[in-house]
C-alpha positions in Angstrom: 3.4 -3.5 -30.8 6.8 -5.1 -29.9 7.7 -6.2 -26.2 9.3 -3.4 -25.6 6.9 -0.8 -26.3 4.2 -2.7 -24.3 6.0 -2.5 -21.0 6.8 1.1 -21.9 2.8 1.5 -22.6 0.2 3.7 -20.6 -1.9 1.4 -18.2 -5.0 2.3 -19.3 -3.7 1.0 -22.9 -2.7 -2.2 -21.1 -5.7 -2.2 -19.4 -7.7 -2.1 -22.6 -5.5 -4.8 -23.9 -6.3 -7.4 -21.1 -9.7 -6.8 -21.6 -9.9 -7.4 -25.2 -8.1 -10.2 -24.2 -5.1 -9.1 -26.6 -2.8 -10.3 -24.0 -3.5 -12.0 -21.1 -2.3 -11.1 -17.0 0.3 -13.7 -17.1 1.7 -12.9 -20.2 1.9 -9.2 -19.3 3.5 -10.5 -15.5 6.5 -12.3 -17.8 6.7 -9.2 -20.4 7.7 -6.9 -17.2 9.4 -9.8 -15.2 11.6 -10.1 -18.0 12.3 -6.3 -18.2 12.9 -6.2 -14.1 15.6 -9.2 -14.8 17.3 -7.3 -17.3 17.3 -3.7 -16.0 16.6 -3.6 -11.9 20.5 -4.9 -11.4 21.9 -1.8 -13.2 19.3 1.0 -11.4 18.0 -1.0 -8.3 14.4 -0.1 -8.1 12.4 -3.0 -7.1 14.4 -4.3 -3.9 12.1 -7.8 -3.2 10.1 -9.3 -6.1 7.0 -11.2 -5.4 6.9 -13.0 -8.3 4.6 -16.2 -7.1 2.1 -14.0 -5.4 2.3 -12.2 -8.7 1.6 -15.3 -10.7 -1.0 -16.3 -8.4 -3.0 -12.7 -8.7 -2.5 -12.8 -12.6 -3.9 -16.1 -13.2 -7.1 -15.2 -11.1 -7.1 -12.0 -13.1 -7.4 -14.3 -16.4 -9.9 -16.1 -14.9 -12.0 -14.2 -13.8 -12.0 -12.6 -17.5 -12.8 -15.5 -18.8 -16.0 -16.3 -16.8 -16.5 -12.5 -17.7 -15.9 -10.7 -14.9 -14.1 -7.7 -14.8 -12.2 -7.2 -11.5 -11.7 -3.6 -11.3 -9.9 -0.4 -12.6 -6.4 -2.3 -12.7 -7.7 -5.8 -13.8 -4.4 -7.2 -14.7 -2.4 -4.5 -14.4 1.3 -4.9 -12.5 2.3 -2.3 -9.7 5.0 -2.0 -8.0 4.5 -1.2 -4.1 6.7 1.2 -1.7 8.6 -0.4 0.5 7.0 1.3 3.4 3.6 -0.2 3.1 3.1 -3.4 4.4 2.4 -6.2 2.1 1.0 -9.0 3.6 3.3 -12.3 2.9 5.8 -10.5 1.1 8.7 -8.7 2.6 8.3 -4.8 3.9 11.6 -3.5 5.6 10.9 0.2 5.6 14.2 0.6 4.4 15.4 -0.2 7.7 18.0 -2.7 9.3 15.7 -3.0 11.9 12.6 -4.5 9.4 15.1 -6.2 7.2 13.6 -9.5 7.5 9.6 -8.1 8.1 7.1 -10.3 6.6 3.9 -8.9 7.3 0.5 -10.9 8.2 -1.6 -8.0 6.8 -2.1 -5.5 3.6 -1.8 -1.5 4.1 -5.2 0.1 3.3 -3.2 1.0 -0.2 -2.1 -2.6 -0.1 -5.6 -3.6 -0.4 -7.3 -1.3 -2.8 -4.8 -2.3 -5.1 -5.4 -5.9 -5.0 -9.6 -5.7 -4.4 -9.0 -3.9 -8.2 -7.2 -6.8 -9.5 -4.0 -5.7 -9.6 -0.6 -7.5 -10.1 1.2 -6.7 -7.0 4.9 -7.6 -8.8 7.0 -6.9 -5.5 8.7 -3.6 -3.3 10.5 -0.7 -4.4 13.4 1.1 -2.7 13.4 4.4 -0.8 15.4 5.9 1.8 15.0 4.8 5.3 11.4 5.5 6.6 10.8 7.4 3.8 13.1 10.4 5.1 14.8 12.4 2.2 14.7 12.7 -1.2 17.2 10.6 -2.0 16.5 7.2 -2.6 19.7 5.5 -0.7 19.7 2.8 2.8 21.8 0.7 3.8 19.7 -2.8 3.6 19.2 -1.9 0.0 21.6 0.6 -1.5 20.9 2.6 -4.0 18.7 3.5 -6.7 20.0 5.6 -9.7 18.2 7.4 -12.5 17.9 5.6 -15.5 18.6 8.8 -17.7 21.8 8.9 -15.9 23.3 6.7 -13.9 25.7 8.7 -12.1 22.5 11.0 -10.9 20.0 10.3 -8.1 16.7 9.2 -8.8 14.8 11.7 -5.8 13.3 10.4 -3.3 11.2 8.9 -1.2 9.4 7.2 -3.7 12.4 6.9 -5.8 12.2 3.2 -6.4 8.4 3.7 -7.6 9.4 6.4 -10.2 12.5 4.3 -11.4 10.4 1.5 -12.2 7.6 2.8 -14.1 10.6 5.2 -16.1 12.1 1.6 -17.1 9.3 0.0 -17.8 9.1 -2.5 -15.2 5.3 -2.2 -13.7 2.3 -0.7 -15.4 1.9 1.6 -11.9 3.5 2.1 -8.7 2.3 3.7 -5.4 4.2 5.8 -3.1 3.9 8.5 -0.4 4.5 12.2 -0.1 5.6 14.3 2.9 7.3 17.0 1.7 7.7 16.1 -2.0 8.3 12.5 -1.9 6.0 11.4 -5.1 6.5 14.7 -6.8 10.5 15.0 -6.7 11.1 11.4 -8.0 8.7 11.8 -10.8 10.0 15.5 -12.2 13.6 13.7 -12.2 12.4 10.6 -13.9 10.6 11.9 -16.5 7.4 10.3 -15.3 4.2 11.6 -13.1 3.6 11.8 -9.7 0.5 12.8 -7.8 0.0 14.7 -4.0 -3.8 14.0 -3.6 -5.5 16.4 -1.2 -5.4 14.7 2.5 -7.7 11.9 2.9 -8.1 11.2 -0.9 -6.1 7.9 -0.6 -6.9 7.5 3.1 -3.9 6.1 5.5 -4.3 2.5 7.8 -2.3 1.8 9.8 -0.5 5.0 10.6 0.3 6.5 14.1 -1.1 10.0 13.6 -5.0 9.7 11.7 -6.2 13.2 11.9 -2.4 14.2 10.2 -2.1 15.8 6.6 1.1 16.4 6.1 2.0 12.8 5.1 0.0 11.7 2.1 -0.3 8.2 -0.2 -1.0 8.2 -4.0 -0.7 7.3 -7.3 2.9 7.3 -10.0 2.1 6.2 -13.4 4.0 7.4 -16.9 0.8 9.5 -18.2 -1.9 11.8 -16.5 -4.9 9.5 -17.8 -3.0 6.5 -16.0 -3.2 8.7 -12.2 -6.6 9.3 -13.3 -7.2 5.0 -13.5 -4.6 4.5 -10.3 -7.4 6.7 -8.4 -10.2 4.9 -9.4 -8.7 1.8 -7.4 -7.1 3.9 -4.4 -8.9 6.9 -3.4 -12.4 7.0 -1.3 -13.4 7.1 1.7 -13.0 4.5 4.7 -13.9 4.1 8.4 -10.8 4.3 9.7 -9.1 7.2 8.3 -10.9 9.9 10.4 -9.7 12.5 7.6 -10.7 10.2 4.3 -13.1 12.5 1.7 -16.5 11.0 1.5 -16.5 11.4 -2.4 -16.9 8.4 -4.9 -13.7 7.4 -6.4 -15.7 6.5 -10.0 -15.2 10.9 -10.2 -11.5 9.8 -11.3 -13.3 7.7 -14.4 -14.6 10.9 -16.0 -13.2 12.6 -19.0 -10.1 14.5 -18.5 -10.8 16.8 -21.3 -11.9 20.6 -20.6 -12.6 23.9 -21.7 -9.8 26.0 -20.4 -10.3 29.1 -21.8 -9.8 32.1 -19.3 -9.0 30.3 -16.4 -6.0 31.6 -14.5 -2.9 30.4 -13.1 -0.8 31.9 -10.7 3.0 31.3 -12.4 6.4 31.4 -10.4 9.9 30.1 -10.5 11.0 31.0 -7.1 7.9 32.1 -5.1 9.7 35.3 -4.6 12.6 34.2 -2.9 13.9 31.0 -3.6 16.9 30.2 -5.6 16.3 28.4 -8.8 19.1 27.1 -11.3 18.9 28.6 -14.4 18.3 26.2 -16.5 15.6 24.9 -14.6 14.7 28.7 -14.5 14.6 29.0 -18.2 13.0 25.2 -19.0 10.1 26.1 -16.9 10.2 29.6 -18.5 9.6 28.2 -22.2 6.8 26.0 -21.5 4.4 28.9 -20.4 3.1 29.9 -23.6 1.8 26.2 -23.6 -0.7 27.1 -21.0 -1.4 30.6 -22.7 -2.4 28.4 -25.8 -4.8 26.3 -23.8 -6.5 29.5 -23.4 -5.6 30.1 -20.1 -4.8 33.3 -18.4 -1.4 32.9 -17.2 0.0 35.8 -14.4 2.6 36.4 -12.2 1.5 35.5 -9.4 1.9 33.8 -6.4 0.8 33.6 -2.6 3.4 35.0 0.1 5.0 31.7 1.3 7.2 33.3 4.2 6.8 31.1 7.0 6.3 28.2 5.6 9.3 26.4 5.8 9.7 26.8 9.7 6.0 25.3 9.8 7.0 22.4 8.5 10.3 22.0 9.7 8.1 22.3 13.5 5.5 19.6 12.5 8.0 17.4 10.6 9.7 17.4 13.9 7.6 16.3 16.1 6.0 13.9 13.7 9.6 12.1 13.9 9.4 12.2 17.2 6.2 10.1 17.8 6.7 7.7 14.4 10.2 6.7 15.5 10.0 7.2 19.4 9.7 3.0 19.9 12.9 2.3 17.4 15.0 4.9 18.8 14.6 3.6 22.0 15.3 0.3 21.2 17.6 0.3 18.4 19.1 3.7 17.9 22.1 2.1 17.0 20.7 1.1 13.3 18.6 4.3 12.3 20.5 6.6 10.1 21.9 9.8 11.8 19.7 12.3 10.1 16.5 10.6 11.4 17.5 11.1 15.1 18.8 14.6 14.8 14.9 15.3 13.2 13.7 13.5 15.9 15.8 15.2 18.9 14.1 18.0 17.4 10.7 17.3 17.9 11.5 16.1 21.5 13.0 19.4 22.2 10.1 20.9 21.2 7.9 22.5 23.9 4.3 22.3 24.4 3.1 25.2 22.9 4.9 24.9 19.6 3.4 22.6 17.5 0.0 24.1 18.4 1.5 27.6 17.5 3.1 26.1 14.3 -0.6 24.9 13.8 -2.1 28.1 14.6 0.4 29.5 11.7 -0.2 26.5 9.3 -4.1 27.8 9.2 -3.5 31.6 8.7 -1.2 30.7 5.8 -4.1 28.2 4.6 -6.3 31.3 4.7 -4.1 33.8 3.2 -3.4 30.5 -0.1 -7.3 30.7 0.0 -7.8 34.0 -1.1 -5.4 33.8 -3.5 -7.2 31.0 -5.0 -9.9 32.3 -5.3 -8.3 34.9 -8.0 -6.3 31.9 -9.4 -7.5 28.1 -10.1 -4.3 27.1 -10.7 -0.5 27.4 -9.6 2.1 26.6 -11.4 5.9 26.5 -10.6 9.0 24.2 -10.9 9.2 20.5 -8.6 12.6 20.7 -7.9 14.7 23.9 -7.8 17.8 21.9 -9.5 18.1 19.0 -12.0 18.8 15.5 -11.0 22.5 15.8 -8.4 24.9 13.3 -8.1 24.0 9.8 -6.8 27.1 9.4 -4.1 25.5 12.7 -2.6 23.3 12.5 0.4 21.5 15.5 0.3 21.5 19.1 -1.6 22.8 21.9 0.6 23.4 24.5 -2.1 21.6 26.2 -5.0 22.5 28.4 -7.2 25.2 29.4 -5.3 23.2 29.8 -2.1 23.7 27.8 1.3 21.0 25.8 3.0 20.2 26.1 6.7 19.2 22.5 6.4 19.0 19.6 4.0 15.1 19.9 4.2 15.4 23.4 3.1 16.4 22.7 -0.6 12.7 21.2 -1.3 10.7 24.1 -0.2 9.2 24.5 -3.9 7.0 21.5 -2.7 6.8 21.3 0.9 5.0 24.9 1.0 2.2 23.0 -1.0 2.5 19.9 1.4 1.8 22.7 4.4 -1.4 23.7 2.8 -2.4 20.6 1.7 -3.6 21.3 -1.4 -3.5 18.9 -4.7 -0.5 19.0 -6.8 0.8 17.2 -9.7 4.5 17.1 -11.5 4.6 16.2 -14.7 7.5 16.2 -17.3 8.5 19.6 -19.2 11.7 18.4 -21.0 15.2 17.6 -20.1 18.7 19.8 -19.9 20.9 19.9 -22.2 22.5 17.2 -20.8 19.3 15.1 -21.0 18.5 15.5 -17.6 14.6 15.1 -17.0 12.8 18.3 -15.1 9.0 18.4 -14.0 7.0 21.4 -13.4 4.1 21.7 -10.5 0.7 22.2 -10.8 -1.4 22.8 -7.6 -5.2 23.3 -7.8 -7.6 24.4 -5.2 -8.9 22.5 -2.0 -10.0 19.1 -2.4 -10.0 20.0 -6.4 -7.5 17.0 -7.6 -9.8 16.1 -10.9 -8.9 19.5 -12.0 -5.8 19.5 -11.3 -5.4 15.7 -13.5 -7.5 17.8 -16.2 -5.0 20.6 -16.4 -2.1 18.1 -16.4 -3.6 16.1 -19.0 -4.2 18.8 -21.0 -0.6 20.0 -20.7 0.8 16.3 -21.2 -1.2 16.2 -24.8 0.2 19.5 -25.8 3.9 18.2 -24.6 4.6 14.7 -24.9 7.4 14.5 -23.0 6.2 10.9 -21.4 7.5 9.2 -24.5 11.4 9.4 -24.1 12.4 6.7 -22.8 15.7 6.3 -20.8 18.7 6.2 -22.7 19.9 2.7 -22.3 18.5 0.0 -23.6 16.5 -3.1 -22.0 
């Protein structure tokens, strides 16, 4: 295996690697140092390196091998953090001029799972400021452009996180998810990106505990590698007040299943949202893959109306209470978009967040039943392929005008409302090369399945292996 295809390998073939002792931590650490040196300055994905604390983890990872102990499910392994989760020692700006010289004295709870399973904590990757939009852009870093084309945005939040592992640069990266943020990035970088269920990768420190809008989890360039990323991340914890009291050593189980008249709910638009053609027809041609898996694909999906104005209330007014201290203080350095969202939730009266609530569980209900008929759902990520990088935001498709820029991303924020599992993975490019991932969304608290259906689908597809089209 040259150089090049080991950065560009799945983790859990890394993983086996280090273990075998076919290659050691710190000679993996240089093999994706030396791909961050000669690709991050063209697509700007990891925006601080750690590269002594790095060193430092990797030779303790070697160590520890050799007096034969095995550290955990990412022994070794290199991953590349979001830049909104504190890392202690190492810089964390949120993406904000306000944090742009942070150094934290502590780990996130993320932070520290990663490291208790031996990983390689390589350094920060970029995403827009707090993690609002889906395009990776701020102005203490820049930003971050997809490495199938460089004059196209990456998606966001977690943009920096999907760029890296589509260039090779970590083994795994972690990121968050509000209203699409680890799904969008991966569909348009050809890689896979996973919304657990609420509490699966439980949240500390955050602001708001008993929330589930705003979830943390696992980006990784195959299904089986999410699968290992969970092992490490996911489980429950004292204080998260939501976290599922399940073992995360579910996540080591096979991934192979019997399919076989189990049946999906498929869309391209839920009924009423505009969809580009293309990705219309992409999506379109990938449905007999399913059909061959021996599942019972219909058309099928839950009535979403509503939806959108739920989470465009609770969105609100979680802006509002995560950015109150900062707009008070330093309104003067926080992007315009994040104080219109959050004059929005301060308008907001009483009432309506509990009523948006009180709507958020008769929609949960109504997505219940449905899937109980249907295991499955299965629809496209993004309703467009990759836009330009100089744009902000996307406030047309297919010819139809958005209300707002949130709008554009309803395809995955209806899912984020419910809060069920959902998974993009890679179902081919445009014709101008341009990577597109489709959705799939299980049932409640049902993310193995939903790994087992993607895995199943990745086998079938392949798509993983193209690499981006300039070379390292």
């Amino acid at each position: 295996m040259s150089v090049d295809d080991l950065c560009f390998a799945p983790a859990t073939m890394q993983r086996e690697m280090l273990l075998n002792r076919e290659i050691s931590a710190v000679e993996l650490l240089e093999l994706h140092l030396a791909c961050i040196a000669a690709t991050n300055p063209t697509v700007n994905a990891i925006v601080t390196l750690g590269e002594e604390g790095a060193y430092v983890s990797a030779k303790a990872a070697d160590a520890a091998l050799a007096a034969g102990k095995d550290l955990g499910a990412l022994h070794g392994l290199t991953v590349g953090v979001k830049d909104l989760f504190d890392t202690k020692g190492l810089r964390t700006t949120y993406a904000s001029p306000i944090y742009k010289d942070q150094v934290p004295d502590r780990d996130h709870l993320i932070v520290e799972r990663e490291r208790a399973a031996g990983a390689v904590i390589v350094g920060k990757t970029n995403t827009p400021e707090f993690g609002a939009g889906a395009q990776t852009f701020n102005a203490v870093f820049g930003t971050t452009l997809n490495p199938y084309d460089l004059t196209r945005t990456c998606g966001g939040s977690s943009g920096g996180s999907a760029v890296a592992l589509a260039c090779g640069m970590t083994a795994l990266a972690d990121g968050s998810d509000f209203g699409g943020s680890l799904r969008a990035p991966a569909a348009w970088c050809n890689i896979v990106g996973m919304r657990p269920s609420p509490g699966r990768v439980p949240s500390y420190p955050t602001k708001l505990g008993w929330s589930t809008l705003s979830v943390h989890g696992p980006m990784a360039r195959t299904v089986a590698d999410i699968a290992l990323f969970l092992q490490a991340i996911a489980g429950p914890d004292s204080r998260s007040p939501i976290s599922i009291e399940q073992d995360p050593g579910l996540f080591a189980a096979s991934l192979e299943r019997d399919f076989s008249g189990v049946r999906i709910g498929w869309s391209q638009d839920l009924g009423y949202l505009p969809v580009d053609d293309e990705v219309r027809a992409l999506c379109e041609s990938h449905r007999d893959v399913f059909a061959g898996l021996g599942c019972d694909v219909r058309d099928a999906h839950p009535d979403f109306a509503g939806a959108s104005d739920i989470f465009k209330t609770l969105r609100a007014a979680k802006f509002a209470v995560d950015r109150r201290d900062e707009l008070a203080e330093h309104r003067d350095l926080i992007k315009q978009t994040i104080i219109d969202n959050a004059a929005a939730g301060f308008a907001l009266q009483g009432v309506e967040a509990t009523e948006a609530e009180e709507r958020r569980t008769q929609l949960w209900h109504h997505v219940r039943e449905f899937m109980e008929a249907h295991e499955f759902m299965v629809w496209p990520v993004n309703p467009v392929p990759p836009f330009p990088a100089e744009q902000e935001t996307l406030m047309e498709v297919g010819g139809v005008k958005m209300a707002t820029y949130v709008d554009w991303g309803a395809l995955r924020h209806v899912i984020s409302v419910v809060g069920l599992p959902s998974i993009s993975v890679p179902v081919g490019f445009t014709r101008d090369g341009l990577p597109i991932g489709l959705q799939i969304t299980g049932r409640h608290n049902q993310d193995f399945a939903v790994l087992q259906l993607a895995a199943a689908f990745e086998r079938e597809t392949q798509y993983w292996r193209k690499r981006p089209s300039f070379e390292i």
